[in-house]
C-alpha positions, 0 to 999 in steps of 0.5 A: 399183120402176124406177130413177127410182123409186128414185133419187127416193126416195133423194134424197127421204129424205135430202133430208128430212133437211137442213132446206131454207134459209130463203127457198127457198118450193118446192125439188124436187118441181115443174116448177122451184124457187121462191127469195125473195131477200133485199132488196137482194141478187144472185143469182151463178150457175154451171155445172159439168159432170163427165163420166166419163173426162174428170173422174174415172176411166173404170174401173168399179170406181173409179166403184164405190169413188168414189161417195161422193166423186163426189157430194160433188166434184160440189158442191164444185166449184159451190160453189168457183165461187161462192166465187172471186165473193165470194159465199156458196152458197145452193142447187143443181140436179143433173142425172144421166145415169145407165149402167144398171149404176150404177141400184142401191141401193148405189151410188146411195144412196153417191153421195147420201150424199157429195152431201148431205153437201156440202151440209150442210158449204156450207150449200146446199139441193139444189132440184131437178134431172133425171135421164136414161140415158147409156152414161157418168156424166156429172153436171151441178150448177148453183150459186146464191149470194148476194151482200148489197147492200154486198158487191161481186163480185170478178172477174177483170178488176180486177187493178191493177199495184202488186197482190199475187198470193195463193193460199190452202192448197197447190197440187199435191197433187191432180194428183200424186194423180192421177198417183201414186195408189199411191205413199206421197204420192199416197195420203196426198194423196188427199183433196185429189183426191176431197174438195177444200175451196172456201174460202167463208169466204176468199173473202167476207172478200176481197169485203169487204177490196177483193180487185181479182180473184179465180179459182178454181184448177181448170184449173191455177195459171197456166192460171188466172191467165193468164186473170186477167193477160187480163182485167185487161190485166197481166202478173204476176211469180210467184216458184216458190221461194213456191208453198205446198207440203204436207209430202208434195208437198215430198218429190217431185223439184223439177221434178215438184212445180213442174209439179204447182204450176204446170199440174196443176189440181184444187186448187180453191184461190183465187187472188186480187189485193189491194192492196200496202197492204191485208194479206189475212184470217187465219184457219183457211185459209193464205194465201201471197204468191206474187208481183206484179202487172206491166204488159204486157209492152209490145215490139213483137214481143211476142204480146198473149197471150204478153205477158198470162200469169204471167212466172216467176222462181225465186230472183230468176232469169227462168225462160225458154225458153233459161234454163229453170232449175229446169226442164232443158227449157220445160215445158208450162204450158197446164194442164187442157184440156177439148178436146184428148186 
């Protein structure tokens, strides 16, 4: 049996396992996938890409103790994507480029376990994908959800002054699992790293109560919200003293906690806008106001892009270039970036 014999058959008999969602007419198995759409519904679409040593660690023997994660992460992170829209996750399509030494039984049939078990959790059918040879993992997922004819999507662009700025759970603790993977808090946070939580439900309660924008938090807090403040053409006040901090994180050094909050990424929690007079769903997820949404800095020496980003407060004080408190110095707020390093 050669490995993509191998590989089909793994994933065919835990495929076989998960009943395939209704109105999917032909998943894998064929040239391409086959979905009926419900009448009146949209189909909401992205693209995730995880690449050895850029997403996940290079060293071979995390990638062997990580398989399970690897694959559930990778569905996570789609399906995250598709929550921040409003939408519910439908079904999936995976492409695997494979190094030969992880083209065996075990960790194969690890990473399809953690995969299907996203699945089962999000309610989405994996429908097809490919599979090739590379020196390095590297795993592409594409996402597909839907959103019902009377639900509106919620983009980045509608950010309105007057609006509340909301984040959902607590930020931080997958970047300082990532940094600190062996010491008592990095350990006790690392599911939040390797098994992160889209919050679907949130986010299409938001979509129906007239959330006015909304991102997912992958590239960091104000990394992400930045890119809210530049399509909405706005400018936001986020107050520090409010960022939602977990019981381990709150035992870090201020400052190393506020970095974590503010650039880490990875938490895959939403962030989202909503009108001062609409209040925000209550349910199992913890949902906390964090600031405002302000008018564009509007000075004539003023950068467009300085002006369109977060301005930062911390117990009502500016946090500025020449007054930095709580940091002793600016820190580097750019968050993940995908080119550089």
């Amino acid at each position: 049996m050669n490995e993509f014999e191998l590989i089909e058959r793994i994933f065919s008999q835990m495929q076989a396992a998960h009943a395939p969602l209704i109105g999917i007419e032909k998943g894998i198995g064929d040239d391409a996938a086959v979905i009926a759409l419900p009448a009146g519904s949209r189909l909401v679409s992205c693209i995730d890409t995880l690449v050895q040593g850029r997403h996940f660690h290079a060293d071979w023997q995390h990638i062997d103790e990580l398989a399970f994660a690897i694959g559930y992460k990778a569905v996570a992170v789609n399906v995250s994507d598709i929550a921040a829209m409003g939408a519910t996750p439908h079904s999936i399509l995976l492409a695997l480029a494979l190094p030969e030494r992880l083209a065996n039984e075990q960790w194969l049939t690890e990473f399809a376990k953690g995969l299907f078990h996203a699945c089962h959790l999000f309610k989405v059918t994996l429908i097809g994908g490919d599979t090739t040879r590379s020196e390095r993992l590297v795993l592409s997922v594409s996402a597909q959800g839907l959103l019902a004819a009377d639900t509106p999507a919620v983009y980045r662009s509608g950010a309105q002054v007057g609006d509340k700025v909301y984040v959902s759970g607590s930020l931080g603790d997958a970047s300082y699992a990532l940094q600190h993977p062996d010491s008592a808090q990095g350990v006790e946070l690392a599911h939040r790293l390797h098994m992160p939580t889209p919050r679907i439900a949130l986010g299409a309660a938001l979509a129906k109560i007239g959330a006015t924008a909304m991102i997912d938090i992958s590239d960091g807090l104000y990394q992400d919200l930045g890119h809210i403040c530049q399509q909405s053409s706005v400018s936001m006040r986020l107050n520090l003293e409010q960022l939602p901090t977990s019981k381990p994180l709150a035992s870090v050094d201020l400052y190393e906690r506020l970095l974590c909050q503010l650039a880490g990424g990875d938490d895959y929690e939403l962030a989202f806008t909503l009108p001062a007079h609409i209040e925000p769903p209550t349910g199992n997820t913890l949902v906390t106001c964090i600031g405002e949404v302000t008018a564009m800095t509007n000075h004539k020496d003023t950068d467009t892009s300085t002006a369109l980003r977060p301005e930062l407060f911390y117990q009502g004080t500016p946090v500025t270039p020449t007054h930095p408190a709580p940091f002793s110095t600016w820190p580097t707020l750019t968050g993940y970036q995908h080119f550089t390093g």
